[in-house]
KOLVO-774511 format. One record per residue (C-alpha): z, x, y; residue number from 1. Coordinates in steps of 0.1 Angstrom, whole numbers, plus 2048, in hexadecimal, padded with zeros to 3 digits. Example, Ala and Ser with C-alpha at 12.3 -4.5 7.8 and 13.67 -1.06 7.14 Angstrom:
BEGIN
<<84E, 87B, 7D3>, 1>
<<847, 889, 7F5>, 2>
This chain:
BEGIN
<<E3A, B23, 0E7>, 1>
<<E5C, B0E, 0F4>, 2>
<<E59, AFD, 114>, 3>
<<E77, B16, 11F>, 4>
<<E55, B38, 11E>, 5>
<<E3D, B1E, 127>, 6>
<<E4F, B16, 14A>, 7>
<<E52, B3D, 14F>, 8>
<<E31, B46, 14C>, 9>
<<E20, B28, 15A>, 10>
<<E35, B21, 175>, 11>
<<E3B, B00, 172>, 12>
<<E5C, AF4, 16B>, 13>
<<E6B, AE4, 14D>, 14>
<<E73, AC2, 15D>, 15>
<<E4C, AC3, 169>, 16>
<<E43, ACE, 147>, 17>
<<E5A, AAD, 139>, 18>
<<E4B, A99, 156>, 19>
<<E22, AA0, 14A>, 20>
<<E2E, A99, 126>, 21>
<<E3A, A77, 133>, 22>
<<E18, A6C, 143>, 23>
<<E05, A78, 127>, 24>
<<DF7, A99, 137>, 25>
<<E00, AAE, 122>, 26>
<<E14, AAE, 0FF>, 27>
<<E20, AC8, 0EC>, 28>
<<E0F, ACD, 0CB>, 29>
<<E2C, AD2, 0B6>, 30>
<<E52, AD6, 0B3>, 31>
<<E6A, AF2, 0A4>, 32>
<<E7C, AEB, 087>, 33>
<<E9A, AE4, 09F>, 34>
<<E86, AC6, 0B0>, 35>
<<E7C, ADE, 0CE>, 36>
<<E5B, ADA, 0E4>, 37>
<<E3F, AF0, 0D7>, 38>
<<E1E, AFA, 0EB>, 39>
<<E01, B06, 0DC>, 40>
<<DE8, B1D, 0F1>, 41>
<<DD0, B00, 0F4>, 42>
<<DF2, AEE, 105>, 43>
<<DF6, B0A, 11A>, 44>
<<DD1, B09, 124>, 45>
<<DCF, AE8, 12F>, 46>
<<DF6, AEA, 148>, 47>
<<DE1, B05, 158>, 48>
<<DC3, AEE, 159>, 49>
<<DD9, AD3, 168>, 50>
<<DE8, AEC, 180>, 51>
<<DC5, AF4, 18E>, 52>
<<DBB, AD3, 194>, 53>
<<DDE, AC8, 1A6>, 54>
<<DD6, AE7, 1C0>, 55>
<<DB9, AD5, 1C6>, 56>
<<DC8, ABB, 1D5>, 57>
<<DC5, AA0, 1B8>, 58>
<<DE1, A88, 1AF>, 59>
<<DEE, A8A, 186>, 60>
<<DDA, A69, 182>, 61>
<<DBC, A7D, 18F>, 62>
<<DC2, A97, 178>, 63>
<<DC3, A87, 159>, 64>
<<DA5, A73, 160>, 65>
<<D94, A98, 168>, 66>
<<DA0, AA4, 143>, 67>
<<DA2, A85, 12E>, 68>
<<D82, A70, 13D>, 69>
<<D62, A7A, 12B>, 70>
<<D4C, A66, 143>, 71>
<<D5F, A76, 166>, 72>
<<D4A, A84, 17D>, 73>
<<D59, AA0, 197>, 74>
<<D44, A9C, 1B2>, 75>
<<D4F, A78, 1BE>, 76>
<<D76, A86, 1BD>, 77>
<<D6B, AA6, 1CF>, 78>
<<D5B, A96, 1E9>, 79>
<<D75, A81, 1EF>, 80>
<<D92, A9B, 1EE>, 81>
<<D7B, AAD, 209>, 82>
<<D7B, A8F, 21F>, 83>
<<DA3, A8C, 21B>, 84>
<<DA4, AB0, 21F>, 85>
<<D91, AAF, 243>, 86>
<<DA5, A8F, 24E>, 87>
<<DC8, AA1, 247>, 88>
<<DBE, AC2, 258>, 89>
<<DB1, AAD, 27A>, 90>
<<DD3, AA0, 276>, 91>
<<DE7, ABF, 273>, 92>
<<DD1, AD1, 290>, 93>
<<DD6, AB2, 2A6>, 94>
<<DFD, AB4, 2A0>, 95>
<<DFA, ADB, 2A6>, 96>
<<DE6, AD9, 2C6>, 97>
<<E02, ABE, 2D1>, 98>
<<E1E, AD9, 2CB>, 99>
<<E0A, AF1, 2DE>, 100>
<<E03, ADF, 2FA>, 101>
<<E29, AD6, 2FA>, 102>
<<E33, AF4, 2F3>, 103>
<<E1D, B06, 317>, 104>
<<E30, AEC, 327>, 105>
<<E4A, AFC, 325>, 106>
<<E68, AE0, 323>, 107>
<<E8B, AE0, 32D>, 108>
<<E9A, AC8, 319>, 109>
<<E8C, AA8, 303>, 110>
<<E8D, A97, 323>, 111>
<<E6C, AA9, 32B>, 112>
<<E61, AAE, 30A>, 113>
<<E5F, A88, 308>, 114>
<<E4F, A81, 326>, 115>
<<E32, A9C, 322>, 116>
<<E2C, A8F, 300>, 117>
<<E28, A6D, 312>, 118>
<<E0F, A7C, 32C>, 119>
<<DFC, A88, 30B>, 120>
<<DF9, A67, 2FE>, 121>
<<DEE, A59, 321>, 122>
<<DD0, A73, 321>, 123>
<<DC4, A66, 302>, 124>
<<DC8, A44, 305>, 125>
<<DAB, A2B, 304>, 126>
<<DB7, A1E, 325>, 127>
<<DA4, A2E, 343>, 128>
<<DC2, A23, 35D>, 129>
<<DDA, A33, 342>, 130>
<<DC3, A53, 347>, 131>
<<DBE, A52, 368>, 132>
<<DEB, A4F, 36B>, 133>
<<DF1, A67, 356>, 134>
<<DDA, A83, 367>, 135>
<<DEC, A7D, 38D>, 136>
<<E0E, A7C, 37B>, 137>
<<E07, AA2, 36C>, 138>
<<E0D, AAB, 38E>, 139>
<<E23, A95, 397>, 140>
<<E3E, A96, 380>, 141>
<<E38, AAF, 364>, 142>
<<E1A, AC4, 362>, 143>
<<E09, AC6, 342>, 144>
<<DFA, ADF, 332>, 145>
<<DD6, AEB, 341>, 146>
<<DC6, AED, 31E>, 147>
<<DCF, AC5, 31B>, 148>
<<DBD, AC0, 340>, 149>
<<D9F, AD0, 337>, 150>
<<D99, AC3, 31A>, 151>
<<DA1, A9E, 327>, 152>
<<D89, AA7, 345>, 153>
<<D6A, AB3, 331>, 154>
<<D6C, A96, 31D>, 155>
<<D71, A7A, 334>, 156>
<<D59, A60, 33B>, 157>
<<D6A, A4B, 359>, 158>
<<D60, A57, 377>, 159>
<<D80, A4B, 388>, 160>
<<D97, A60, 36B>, 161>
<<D7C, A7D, 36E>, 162>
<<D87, A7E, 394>, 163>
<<DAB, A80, 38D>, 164>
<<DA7, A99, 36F>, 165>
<<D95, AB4, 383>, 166>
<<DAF, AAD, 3A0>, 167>
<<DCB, AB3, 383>, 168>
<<DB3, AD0, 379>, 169>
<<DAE, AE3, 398>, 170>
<<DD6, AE4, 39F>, 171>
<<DD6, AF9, 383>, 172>
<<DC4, B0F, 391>, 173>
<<DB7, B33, 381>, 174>
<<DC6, B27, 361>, 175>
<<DAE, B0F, 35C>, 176>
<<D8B, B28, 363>, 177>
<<D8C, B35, 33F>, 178>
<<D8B, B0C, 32A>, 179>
<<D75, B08, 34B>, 180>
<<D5B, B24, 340>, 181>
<<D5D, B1B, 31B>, 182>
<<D51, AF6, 327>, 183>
<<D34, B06, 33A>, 184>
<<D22, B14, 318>, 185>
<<D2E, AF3, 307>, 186>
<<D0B, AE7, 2F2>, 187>
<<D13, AC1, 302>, 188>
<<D03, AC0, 323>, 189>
<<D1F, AA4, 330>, 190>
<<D3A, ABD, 326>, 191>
<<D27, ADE, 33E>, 192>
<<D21, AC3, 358>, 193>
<<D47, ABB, 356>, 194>
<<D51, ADE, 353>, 195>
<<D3C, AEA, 374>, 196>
<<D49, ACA, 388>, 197>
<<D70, AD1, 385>, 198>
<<D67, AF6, 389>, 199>
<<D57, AEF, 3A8>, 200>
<<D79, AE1, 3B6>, 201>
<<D90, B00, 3AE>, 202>
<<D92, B16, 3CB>, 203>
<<D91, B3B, 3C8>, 204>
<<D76, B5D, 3C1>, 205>
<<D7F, B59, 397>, 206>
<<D73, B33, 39C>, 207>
<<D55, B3E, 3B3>, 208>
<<D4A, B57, 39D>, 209>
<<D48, B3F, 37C>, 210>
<<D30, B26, 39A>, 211>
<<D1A, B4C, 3A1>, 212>
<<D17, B4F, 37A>, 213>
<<D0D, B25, 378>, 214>
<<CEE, B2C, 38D>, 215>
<<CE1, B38, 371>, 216>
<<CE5, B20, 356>, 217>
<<CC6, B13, 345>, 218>
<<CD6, AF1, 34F>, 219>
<<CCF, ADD, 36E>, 220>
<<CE8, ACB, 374>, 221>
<<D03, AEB, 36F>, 222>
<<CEC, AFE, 388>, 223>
<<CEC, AE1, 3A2>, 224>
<<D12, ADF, 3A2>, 225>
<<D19, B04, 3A4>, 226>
<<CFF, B05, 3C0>, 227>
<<D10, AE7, 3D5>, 228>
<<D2F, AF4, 3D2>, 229>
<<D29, B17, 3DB>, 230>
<<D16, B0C, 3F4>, 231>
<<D2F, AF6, 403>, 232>
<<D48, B17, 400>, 233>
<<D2C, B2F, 414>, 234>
<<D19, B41, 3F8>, 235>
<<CF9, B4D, 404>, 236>
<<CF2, B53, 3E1>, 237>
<<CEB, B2F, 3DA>, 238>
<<CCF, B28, 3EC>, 239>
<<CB6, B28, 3D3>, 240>
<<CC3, B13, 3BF>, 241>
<<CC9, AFA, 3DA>, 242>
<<CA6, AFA, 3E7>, 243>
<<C9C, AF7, 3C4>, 244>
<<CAF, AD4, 3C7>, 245>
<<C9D, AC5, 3E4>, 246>
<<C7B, AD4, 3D6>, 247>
<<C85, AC0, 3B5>, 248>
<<C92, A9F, 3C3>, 249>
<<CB7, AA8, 3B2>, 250>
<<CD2, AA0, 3C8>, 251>
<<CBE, AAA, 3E6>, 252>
<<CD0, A9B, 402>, 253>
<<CF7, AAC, 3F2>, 254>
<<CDD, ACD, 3F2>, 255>
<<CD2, AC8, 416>, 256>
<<CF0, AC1, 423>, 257>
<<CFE, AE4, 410>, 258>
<<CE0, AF5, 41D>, 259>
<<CE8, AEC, 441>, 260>
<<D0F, AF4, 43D>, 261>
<<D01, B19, 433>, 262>
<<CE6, B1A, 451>, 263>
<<D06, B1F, 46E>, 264>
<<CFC, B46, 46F>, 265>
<<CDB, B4E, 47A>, 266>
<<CD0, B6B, 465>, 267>
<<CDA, B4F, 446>, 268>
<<CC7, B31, 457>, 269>
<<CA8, B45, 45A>, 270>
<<CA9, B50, 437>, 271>
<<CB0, B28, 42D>, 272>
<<C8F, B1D, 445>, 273>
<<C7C, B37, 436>, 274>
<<C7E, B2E, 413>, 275>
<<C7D, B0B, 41A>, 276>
<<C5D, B11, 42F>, 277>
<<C55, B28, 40C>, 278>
<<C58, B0C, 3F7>, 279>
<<C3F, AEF, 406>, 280>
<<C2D, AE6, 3E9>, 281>
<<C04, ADB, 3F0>, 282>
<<BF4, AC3, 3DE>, 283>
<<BEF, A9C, 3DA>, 284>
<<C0D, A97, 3CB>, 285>
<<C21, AAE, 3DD>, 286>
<<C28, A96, 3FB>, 287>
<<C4F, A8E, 3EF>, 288>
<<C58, AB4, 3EF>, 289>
<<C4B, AB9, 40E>, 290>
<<C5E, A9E, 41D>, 291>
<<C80, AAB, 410>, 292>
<<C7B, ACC, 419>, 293>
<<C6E, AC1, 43B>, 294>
<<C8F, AAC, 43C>, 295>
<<CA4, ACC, 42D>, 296>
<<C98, ADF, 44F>, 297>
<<CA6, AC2, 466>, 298>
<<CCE, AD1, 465>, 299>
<<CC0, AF8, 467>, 300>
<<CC3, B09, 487>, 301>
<<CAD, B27, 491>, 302>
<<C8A, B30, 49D>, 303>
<<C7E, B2E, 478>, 304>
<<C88, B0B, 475>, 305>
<<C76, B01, 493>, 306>
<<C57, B11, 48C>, 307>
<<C53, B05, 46B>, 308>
<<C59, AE1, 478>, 309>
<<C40, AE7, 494>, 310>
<<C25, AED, 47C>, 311>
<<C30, AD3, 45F>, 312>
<<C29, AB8, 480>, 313>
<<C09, ABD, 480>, 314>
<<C07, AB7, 452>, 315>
<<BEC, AA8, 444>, 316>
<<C08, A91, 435>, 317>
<<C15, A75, 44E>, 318>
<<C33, A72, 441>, 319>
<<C3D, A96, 444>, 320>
<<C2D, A99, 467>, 321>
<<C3F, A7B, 475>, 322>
<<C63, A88, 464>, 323>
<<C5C, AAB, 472>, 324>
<<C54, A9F, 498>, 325>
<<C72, A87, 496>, 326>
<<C89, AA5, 48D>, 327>
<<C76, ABA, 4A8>, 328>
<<C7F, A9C, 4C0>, 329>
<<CA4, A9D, 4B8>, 330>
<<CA5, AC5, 4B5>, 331>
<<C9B, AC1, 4DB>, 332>
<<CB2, AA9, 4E9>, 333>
<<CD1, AC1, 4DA>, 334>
């Protein structure tokens, strides 16, 4: 067969053809009468073969070593054109996230364009100051695009940059509950903890029902930041979780303190006393909880509240008989 029916039925030009004769790759077998390139099936076989390997990925040098090397072992190559393969792709989604992102920005002119690619770098830098910048400039100057805010915000480590991302996070408002709620049911625990802790600051009923739907995560730490901050904005439903808190020694005073901002009604601060009263825990090591709760009641108006302390000054435990009359002392002089 002449290179001219080989090209047309393999697909691979003449000059390519001409080109894998030159390295060695391939060679025809034989020539016409009139000096022309002749390809045997078993030439035709092995352009196809060569083909097959080149869509993997492998260079010409790569080939022939695949074909001509007796001793060559795939699996080394492969692995290694897998690893290549990976390291492009991150690439090539990094480069498409950072049109994306460019893209929701919606820019005016290069001017902006520039400057938001810019703000993109800043949020990845390894600088925490460059960060921290770049997060109060979104607002500033040219916002950027809420999937970029989130994403910097669950993952950052500073405290000082976490601050200034879930500001930059919660002027985005609703736009940002959805990447919020995704964080929430993220397997790392430091990404749900970061997720429930910007959520906490966006104002709003979408925002406050993704903190209702946190007092039920398996995790601690998501529960005790829904609970504080739905606390803080008046849900009843939160009490629980916030008594819970002091019972458990977890951010008992921020509990308290949400506790008490809930007690100003009194059908509310008699439900509070109640199930703080409900939660004493006896025992010889209980002497801690006891003391929290009895702290818990100091800040909650009502009859309830002043009963319970009445009795807790007369516990077996000093401690919690000493804090309860001191509260009962102040409670009067109000």
């Amino acid at each position: 067969m002449l290179i001219g029916e080989v090209a047309r039925r393999s697909g691979v030009s003449a000059r390519m053809l001409r080109h894998y004769e030159s390295l060695g790759l391939v060679r025809p077998t034989g020539r016409t009468g009139s000096g022309y390139r002749e390809y045997s099936a078993e030439d035709i076989r092995r352009i196809f073969h060569i083909e097959s390997l080149r869509s993997l990925g492998l260079s010409l040098r790569e080939v022939a070593r695949a074909l001509d090397d007796p001793g060559f072992r795939p699996s080394a190559l492969v692995d290694d054109l897998i690893r290549q393969t990976r390291e492009r792709i991150a690439v090539e989604t990094a480069l498409l996230t950072r049109l994306r992102r460019i893209g929701a920005a919606d820019p005016a002119g290069w001017e902006e364009v520039l400057h938001t690619v810019a703000l993109l770098h800043a949020l990845g830098s390894e600088s925490a100051g460059k960060r921290q910048r770049a997060a109060l400039a979104s607002a500033e100057e040219a916002p950027l695009p809420v999937e970029a805010l989130v994403e910097a915000a669950l993952g950052e480590t500073d405290p000082n940059v976490a601050g200034a991302l879930r500001w930059a996070v919660a002027r985005s408002g609703d736009d940002a509950l959805e990447l919020l709620a995704q964080g929430l049911a993220s397997p790392v625990a430091e990404v749900r903890e970061r997720a429930v802790r910007s959520l906490a600051e966006i104002p709003g009923e979408r925002a406050t029902l993704l903190l209702r739907t946190a007092l039920t995560s398996p995790d601690t730490t998501v529960r005790s930041h829904a609970a504080l901050a739905l606390g803080a904005a008046g849900a009843a439903d939160a009490i629980p979780t916030l008594v819970d808190m002091i019972v458990e020694g977890t951010n008992d005073v921020d509990a308290a303190d949400a506790l008490s901002t809930l007690a100003g009604r009194p059908e509310p601060a008699d439900r509070i006393a109640a199930t703080l009263v409900a939660r004493l825990p006896q025992g010889p090591d209980a002497s801690p909880a006891r003391r929290r709760l009895t702290q818990a009641l100091a800040d909650i108006p009502g009859t309830t509240a002043t009963r319970a302390l009445t009795e807790l000054s007369h516990d077996e435990d000093p401690g919690v008989a000493l804090t309860a009359t001191y509260i009962l002392t102040l409670r009067a002089a109000r």
